[in-house]
C-alpha positions in Angstrom: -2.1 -33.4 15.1 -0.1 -30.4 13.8 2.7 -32.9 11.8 -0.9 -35.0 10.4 -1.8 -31.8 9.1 1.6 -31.0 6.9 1.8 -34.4 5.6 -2.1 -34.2 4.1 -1.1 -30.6 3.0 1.9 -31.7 1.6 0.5 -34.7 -0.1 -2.2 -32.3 -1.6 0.4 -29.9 -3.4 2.3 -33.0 -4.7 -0.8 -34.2 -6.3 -1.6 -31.0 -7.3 2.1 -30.9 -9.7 1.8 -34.1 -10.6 -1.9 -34.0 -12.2 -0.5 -30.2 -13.2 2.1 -31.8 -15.5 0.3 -34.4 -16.7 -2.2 -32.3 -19.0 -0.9 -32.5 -22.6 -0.7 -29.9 -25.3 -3.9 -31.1 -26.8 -6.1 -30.9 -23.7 -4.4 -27.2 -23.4 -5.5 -26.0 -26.4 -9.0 -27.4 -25.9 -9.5 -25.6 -23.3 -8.2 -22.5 -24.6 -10.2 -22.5 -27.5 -11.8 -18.9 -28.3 -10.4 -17.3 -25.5 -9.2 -13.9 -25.9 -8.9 -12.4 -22.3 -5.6 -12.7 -20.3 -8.2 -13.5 -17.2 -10.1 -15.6 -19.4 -7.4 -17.7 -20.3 -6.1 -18.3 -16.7 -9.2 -19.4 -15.2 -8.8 -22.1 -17.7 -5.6 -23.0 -17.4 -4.4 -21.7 -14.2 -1.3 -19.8 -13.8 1.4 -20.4 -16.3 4.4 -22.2 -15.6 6.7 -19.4 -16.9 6.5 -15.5 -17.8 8.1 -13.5 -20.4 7.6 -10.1 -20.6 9.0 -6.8 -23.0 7.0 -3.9 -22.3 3.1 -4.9 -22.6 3.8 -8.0 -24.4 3.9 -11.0 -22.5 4.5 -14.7 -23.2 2.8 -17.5 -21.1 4.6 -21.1 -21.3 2.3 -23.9 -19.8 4.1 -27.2 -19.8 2.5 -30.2 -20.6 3.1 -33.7 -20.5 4.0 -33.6 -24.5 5.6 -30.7 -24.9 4.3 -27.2 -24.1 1.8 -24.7 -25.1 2.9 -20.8 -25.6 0.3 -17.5 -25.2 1.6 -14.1 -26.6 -0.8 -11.8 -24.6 -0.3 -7.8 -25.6 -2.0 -5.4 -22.8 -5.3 -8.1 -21.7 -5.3 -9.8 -25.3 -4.6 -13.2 -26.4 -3.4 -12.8 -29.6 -1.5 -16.4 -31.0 -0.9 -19.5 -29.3 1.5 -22.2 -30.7 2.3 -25.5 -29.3 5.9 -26.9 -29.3 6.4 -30.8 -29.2 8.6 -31.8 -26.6 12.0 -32.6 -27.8 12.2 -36.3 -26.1 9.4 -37.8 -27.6 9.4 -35.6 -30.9 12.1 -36.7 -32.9 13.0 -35.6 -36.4 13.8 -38.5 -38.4 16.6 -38.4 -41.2 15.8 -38.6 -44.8 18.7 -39.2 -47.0 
């Protein structure tokens, strides 16, 4: 009963990354929209997938299926957000 139980939790933290990663910069940004709290802006998104900070200045990376989506947060305000196209799919094209 014990092993039954790790597999389903398992299984529920595999689906959790996978759906996690699947959100793309626009859906992101949707849901960001008008937000201006650093608790504000993780109850929408959840926790960020990487942390940046220099003194009370603190970057928030989300990744998203597309790219990712960057928060600069000084002290509890959200003050820009900027998404970056991911590299792979996003690519420059050569004009001669």
């Amino acid at each position: 009963m014990r092993g039954v139980m790790t597999a389903v939790l398992l299984w529920m933290l595999a689906m959790g990354l996978v759906t996690g990663c699947s959100r793309s910069k626009e859906d992101l940004l949707d849901k960001s929209r008008g937000i201006t709290a650093r608790a504000d802006l993780e109850r929408a998104l959840g926790k960020p997938s990487e942390v940046n900070k220099l003194g009370p200045v603190e970057q928030w990376t989300y990744q998203a299926s597309n790219g990712t989506v960057v928060f600069l947060i000084v002290g509890d305000t959200v003050t820009l957000q900027a998404a970056v196209p991911d590299k792979r799919t996003d690519k420059k094209t050569d004009q001669k």
